[in-house]
C-alpha positions as CSV (number, residue, x, y, z in Angstrom):
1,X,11.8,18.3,-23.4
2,X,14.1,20.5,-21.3
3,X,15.1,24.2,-21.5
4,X,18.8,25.5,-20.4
5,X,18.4,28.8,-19.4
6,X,21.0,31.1,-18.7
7,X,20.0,33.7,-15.3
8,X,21.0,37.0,-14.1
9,X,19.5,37.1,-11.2
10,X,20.3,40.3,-8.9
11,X,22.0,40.0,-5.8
12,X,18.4,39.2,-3.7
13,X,17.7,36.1,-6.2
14,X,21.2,35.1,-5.4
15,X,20.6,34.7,-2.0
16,X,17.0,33.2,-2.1
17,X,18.2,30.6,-5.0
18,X,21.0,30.0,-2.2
19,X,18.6,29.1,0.7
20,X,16.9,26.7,-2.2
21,X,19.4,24.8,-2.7
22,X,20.5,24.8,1.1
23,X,16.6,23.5,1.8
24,X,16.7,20.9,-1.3
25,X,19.8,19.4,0.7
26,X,19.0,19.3,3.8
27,X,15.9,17.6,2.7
28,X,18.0,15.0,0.6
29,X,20.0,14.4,2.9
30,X,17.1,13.7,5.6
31,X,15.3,11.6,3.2
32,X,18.7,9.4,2.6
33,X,18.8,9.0,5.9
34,X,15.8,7.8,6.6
35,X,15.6,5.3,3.9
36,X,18.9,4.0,5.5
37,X,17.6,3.2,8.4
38,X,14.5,1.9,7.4
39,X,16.8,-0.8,5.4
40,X,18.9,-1.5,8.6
41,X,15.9,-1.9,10.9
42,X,12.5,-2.8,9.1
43,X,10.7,-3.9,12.2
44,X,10.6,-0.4,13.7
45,X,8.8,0.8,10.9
46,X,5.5,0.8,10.6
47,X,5.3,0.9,6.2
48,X,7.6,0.8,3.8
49,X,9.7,4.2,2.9
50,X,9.1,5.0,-0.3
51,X,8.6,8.5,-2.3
52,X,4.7,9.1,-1.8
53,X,5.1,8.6,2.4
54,X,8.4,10.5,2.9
55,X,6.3,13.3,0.5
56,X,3.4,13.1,3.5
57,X,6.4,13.6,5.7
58,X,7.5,16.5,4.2
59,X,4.3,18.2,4.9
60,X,4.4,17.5,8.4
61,X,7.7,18.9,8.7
62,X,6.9,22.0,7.1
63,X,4.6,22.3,9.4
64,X,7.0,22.3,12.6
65,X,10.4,24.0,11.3
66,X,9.3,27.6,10.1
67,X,12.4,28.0,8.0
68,X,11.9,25.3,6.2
69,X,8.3,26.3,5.2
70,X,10.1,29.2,3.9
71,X,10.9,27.5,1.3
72,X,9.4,26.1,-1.9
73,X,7.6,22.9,-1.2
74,X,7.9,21.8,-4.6
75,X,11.6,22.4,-5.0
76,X,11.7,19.9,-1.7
77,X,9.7,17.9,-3.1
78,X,11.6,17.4,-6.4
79,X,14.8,16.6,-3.9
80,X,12.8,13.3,-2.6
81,X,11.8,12.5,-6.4
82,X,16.0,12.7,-7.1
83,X,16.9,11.0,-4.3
84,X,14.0,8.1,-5.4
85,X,15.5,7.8,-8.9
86,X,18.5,7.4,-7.4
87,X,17.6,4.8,-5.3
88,X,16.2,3.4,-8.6
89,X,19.0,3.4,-10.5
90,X,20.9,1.7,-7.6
91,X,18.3,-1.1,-7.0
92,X,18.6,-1.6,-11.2
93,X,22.3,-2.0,-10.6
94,X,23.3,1.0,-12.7
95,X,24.6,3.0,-10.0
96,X,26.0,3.2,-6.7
97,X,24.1,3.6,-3.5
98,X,23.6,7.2,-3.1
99,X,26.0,9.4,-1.0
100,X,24.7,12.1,1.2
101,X,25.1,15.5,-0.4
102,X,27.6,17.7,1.3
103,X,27.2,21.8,2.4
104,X,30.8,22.1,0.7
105,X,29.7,21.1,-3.1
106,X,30.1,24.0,-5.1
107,X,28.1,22.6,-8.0
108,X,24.8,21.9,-5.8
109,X,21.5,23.2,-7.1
110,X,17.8,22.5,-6.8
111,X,15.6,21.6,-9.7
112,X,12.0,23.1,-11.0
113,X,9.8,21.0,-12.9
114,X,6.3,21.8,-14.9
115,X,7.5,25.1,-15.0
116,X,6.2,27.9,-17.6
117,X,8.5,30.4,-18.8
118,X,7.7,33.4,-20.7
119,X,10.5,35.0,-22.7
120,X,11.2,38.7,-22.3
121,X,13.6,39.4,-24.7
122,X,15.6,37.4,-27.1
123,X,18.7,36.4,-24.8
């Protein structure tokens, strides 16, 4: 089941839902990258790249770069599960191989998943 909500968020949210989406890219864009390698050279590698190890990677990173641990570590994590589906859906023939994601794309977003809401008012 999914919910479309509509937001008002003030000018603050703005900018925080902005640095989201920013860190969802960026670690997208990583995680593309490093699955494209991994397919160009296997033997440097010492497992396969998949979700669940680039996920252990993500910690580690979080670790080292502080503004990326400023960030929701779910919402990054939901960018590896998007970026596995689409890998998916490429490997089942139904797609193309997925492109980077550019700083320029006015529609990009992040997602939230499990997420409770609580309705304030009928809007």
């Amino acid at each position: 089941m999914s919910l479309k909500q509509r937001l008002y968020p003030t000018q603050e949210q703005q900018a925080l839902m902005v640095t989201h989406a920013e860190h969802a890219r960026f670690v997208y864009n990583l995680g593309l990258e490093q699955r494209s390698m991994w397919t160009k050279d296997k033997r440097h590698f010492e497992q396969k790249i998949n979700l669940y190890t680039q996920c252990r990677e993500l910690t580690e990173l979080r670790q080292e770069l502080d503004w990326l641990r400023d960030g929701s570590a779910v919402i990054q994590q939901n960018a590896l599960r998007d970026l596995d589906q689409a890998f998916k859906k490429f490997f089942a023939g139904h797609t193309r191989y997925p492109r980077f994601r550019s700083a320029r794309d006015l529609k990009s977003g992040f997602a939230i998943r499990d997420l409770f809401l609580r309705r304030i008012n009928r809007k």
